[in-house]
C-alpha beads as a LAMMPS data file, in Angstrom:
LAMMPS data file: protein, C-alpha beads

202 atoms
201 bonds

1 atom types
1 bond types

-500.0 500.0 xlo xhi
-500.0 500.0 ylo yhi
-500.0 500.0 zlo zhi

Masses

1 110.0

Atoms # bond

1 1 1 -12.898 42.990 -22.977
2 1 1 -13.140 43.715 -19.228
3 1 1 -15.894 40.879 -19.406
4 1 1 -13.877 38.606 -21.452
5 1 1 -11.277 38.744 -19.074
6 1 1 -13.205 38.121 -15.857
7 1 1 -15.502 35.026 -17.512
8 1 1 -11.238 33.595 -18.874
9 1 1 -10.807 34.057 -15.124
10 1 1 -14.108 32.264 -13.513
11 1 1 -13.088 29.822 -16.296
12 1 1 -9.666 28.918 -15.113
13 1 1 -10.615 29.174 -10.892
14 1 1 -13.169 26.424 -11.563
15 1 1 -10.330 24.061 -13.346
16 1 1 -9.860 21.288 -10.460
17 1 1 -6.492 20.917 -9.244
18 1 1 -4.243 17.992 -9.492
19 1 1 -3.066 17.968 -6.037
20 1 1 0.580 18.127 -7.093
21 1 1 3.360 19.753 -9.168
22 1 1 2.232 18.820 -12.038
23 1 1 0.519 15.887 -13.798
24 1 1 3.666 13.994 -13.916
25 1 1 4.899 13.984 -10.087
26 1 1 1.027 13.352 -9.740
27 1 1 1.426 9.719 -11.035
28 1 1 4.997 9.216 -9.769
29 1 1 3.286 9.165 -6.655
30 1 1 0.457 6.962 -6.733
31 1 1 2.331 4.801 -8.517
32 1 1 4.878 4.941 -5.841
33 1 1 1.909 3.455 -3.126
34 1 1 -0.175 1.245 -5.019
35 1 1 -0.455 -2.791 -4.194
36 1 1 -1.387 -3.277 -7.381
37 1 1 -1.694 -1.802 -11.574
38 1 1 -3.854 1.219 -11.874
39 1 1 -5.514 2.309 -14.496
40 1 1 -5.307 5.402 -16.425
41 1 1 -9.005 6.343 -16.031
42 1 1 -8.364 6.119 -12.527
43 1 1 -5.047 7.458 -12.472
44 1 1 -7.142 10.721 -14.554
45 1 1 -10.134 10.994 -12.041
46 1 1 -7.698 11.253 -9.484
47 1 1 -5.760 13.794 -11.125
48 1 1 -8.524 15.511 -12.606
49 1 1 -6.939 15.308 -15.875
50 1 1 -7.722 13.943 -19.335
51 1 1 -7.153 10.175 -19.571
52 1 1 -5.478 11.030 -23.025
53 1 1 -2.790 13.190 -21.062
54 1 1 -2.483 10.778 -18.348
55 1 1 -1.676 7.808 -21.056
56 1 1 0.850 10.670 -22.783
57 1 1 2.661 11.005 -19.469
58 1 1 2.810 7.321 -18.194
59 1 1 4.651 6.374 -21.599
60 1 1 6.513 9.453 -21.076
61 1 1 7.769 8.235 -17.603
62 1 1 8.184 4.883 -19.106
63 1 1 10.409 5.991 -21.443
64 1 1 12.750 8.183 -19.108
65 1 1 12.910 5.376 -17.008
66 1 1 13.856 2.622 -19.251
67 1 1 16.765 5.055 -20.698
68 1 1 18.401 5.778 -17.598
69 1 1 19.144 2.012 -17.055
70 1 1 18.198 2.042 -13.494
71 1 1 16.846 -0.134 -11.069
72 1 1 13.158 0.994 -11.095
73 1 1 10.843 0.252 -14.045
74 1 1 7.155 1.532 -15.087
75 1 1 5.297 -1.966 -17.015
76 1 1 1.766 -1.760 -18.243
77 1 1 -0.025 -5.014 -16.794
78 1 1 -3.351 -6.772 -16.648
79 1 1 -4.762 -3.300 -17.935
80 1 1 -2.676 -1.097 -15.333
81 1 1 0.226 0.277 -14.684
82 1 1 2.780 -0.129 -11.805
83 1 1 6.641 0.492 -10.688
84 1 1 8.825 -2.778 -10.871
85 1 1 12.297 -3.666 -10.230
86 1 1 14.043 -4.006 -13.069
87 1 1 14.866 -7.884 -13.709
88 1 1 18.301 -6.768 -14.642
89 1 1 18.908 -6.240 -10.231
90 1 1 16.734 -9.291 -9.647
91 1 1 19.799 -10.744 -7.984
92 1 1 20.403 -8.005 -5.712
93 1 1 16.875 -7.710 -4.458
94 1 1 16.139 -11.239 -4.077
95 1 1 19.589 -11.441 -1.418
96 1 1 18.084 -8.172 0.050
97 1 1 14.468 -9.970 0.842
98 1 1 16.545 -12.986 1.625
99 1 1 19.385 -11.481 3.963
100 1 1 17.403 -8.816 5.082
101 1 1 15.469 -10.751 7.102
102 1 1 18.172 -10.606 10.031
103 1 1 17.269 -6.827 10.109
104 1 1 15.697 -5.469 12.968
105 1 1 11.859 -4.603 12.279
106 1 1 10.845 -1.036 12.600
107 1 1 8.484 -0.060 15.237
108 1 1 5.984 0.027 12.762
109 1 1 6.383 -3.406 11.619
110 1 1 6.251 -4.773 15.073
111 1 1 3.337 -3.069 16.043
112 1 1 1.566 -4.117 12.912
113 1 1 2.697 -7.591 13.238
114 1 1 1.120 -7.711 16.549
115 1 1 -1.890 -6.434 15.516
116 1 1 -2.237 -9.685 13.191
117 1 1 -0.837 -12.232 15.821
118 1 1 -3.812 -10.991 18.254
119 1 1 -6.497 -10.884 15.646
120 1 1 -5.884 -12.960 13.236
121 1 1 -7.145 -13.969 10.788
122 1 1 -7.361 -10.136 10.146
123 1 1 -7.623 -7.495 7.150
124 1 1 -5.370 -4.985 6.461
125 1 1 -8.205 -2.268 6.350
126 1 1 -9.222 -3.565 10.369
127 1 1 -5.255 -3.490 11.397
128 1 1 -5.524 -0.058 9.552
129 1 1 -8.466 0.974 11.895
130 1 1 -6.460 -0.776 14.971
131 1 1 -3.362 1.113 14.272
132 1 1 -4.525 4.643 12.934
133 1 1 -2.206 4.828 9.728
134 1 1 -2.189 2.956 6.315
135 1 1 -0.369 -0.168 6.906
136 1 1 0.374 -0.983 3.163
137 1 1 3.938 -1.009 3.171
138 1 1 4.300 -2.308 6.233
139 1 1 2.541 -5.552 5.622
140 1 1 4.072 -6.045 2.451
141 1 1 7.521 -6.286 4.169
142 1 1 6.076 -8.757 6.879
143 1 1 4.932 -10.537 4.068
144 1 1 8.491 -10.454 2.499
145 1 1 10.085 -11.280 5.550
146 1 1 7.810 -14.582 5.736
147 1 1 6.573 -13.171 9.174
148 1 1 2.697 -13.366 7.975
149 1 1 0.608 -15.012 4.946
150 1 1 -2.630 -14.707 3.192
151 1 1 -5.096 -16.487 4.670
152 1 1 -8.215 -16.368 2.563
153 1 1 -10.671 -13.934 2.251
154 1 1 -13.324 -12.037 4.116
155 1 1 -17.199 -13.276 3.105
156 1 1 -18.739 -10.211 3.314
157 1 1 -15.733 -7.376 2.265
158 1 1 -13.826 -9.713 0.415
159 1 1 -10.424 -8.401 1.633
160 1 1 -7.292 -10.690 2.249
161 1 1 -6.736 -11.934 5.351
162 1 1 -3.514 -12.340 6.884
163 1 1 -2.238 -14.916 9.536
164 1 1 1.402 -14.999 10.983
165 1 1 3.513 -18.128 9.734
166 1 1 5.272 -20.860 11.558
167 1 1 8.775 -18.994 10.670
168 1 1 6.866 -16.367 13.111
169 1 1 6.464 -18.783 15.746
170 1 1 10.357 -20.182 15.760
171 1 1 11.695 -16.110 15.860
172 1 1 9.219 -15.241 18.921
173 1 1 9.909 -19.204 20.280
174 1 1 7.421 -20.220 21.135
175 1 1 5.002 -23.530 19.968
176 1 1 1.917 -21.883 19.017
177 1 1 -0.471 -19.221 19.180
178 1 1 -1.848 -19.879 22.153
179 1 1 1.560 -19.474 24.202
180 1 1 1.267 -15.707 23.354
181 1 1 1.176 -13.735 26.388
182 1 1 -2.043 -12.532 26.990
183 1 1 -2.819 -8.602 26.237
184 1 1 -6.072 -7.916 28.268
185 1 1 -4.389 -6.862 30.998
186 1 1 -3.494 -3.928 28.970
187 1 1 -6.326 -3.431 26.402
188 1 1 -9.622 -1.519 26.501
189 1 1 -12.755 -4.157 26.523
190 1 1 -11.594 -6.068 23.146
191 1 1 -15.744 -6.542 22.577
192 1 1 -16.412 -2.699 22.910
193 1 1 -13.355 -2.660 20.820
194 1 1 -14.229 -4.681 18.282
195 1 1 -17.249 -2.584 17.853
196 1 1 -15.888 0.755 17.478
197 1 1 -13.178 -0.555 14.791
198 1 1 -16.193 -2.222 12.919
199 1 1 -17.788 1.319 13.055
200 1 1 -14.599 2.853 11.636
201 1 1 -14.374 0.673 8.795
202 1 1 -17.679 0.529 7.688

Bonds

1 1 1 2
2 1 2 3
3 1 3 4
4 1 4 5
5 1 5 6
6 1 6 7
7 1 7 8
8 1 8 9
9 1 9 10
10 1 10 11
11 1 11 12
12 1 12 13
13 1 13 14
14 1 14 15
15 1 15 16
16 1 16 17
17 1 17 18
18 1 18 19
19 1 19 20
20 1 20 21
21 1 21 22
22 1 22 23
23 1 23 24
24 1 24 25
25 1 25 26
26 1 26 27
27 1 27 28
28 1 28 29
29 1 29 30
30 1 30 31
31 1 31 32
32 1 32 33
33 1 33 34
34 1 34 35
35 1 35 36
36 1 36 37
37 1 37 38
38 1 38 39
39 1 39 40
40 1 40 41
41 1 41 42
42 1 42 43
43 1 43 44
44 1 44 45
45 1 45 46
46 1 46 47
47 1 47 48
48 1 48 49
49 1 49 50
50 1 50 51
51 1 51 52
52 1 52 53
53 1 53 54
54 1 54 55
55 1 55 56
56 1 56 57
57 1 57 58
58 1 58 59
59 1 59 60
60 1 60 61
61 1 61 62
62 1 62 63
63 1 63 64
64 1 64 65
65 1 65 66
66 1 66 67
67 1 67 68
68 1 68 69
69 1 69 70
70 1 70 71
71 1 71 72
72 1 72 73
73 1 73 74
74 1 74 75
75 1 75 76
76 1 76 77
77 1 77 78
78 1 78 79
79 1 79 80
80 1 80 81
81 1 81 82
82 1 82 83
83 1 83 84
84 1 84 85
85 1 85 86
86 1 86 87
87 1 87 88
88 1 88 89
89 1 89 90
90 1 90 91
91 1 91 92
92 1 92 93
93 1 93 94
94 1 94 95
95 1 95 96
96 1 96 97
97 1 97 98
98 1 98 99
99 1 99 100
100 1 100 101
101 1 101 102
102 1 102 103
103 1 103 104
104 1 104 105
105 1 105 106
106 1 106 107
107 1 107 108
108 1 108 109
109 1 109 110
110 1 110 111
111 1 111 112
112 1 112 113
113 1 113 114
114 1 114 115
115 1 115 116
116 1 116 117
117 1 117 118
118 1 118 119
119 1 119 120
120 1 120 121
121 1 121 122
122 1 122 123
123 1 123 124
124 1 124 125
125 1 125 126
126 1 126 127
127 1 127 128
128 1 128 129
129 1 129 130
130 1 130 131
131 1 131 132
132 1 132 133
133 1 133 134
134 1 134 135
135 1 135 136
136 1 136 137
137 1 137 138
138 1 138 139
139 1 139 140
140 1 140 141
141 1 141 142
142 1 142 143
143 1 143 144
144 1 144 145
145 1 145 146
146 1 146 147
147 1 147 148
148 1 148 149
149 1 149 150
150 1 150 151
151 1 151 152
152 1 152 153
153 1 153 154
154 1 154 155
155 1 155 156
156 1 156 157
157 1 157 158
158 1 158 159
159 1 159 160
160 1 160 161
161 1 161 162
162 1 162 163
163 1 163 164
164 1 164 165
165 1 165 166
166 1 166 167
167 1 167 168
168 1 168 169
169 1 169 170
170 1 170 171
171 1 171 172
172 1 172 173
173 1 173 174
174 1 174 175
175 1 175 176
176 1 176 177
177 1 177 178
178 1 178 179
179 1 179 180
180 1 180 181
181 1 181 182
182 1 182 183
183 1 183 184
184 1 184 185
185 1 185 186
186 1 186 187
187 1 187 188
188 1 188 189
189 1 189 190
190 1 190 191
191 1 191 192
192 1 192 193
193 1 193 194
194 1 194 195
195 1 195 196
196 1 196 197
197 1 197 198
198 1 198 199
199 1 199 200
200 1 200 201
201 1 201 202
């Protein structure tokens, strides 16, 4: 018995962990950061869980969200799944993106927004690598704002590019790019730069 025990034991130590509460607030959370659907087999290797009980809890969260009639929504789509606004406060988001834009950015924002006026066209992952932190959210609410826009894609990574807009230009005043004050003066050598940030990235 004694064995039994300590092989149950061995058993259960070698059962990876989730890396959360449980397999539920797992989810919630990646779901909560992602630019786009995820899939439940990757939603379950990240978990470490069975793909079966990953499907059982996203319809499960589905479900709890679609009873309490709020503003948040989980949707299955294009073969993942993802949190959306419930159309039902369409109208209240769409004057939030809208009015919102008189807000004052964050410190965050602006940083990351000057990141992309200096180096654009530029890729989120290479502002990441400028900055230090995930800039995810941040770009996504420079994109709302009208502040930036895709600008193709990178040949060899294939990441999106972003460029700042012409609404950009008329809120710093200025004509065009080239009217930016310069940033040497207070920069490390941007070549030397450059190659250290393609180092990180790589």
């Amino acid at each position: 018995m004694e064995n039994e025990t300590e092989v149950s034991e061995t058993i259960i130590d070698e059962v990876p962990s989730i890396g959360a509460p449980s397999l539920k607030a797992g989810i919630e959370a990646i779901l909560l950061v992602v630019d786009e659907p995820v899939n439940a087999i990757t939603l379950a290797q990240i978990t470490n869980s069975p793909e079966i009980e990953v499907l059982k809890t996203l319809k499960s969260i589905q479900k709890e969200f679609d009873s309490r009639e709020g503003g948040i929504t989980l949707r299955e789509i294009a073969g993942g799944w993802r949190f959306y606004t419930n159309e039902h406060s369409g109208e209240v988001v769409e004057r939030f993106l809208k009015d919102g834009q008189t807000a004052r950015l964050t410190q965050a924002s602006l940083e990351t927004l000057a990141v992309i006026a200096y180096k654009q066209p530029v890729s989120r992952g290479r502002v990441a690598a400028i900055r230090g932190v995930n800039v995810d959210g941040v770009v996504r609410t420079l994109l709302n704002r009208g502040l930036i826009e895709e600008a193709g894609s990178d040949n060899e990574s294939q990441a999106v590019l972003y460029k700042t807009t012409p609404y950009f230009l008329e809120r710093v005043g200025i004509a065009n790019l080239d009217e930016l004050p310069p940033v040497a003066d207070y920069l490390p050598n941007m070549a030397a730069l450059d190659s250290i940030i393609d180092e990180s990235i790589i």
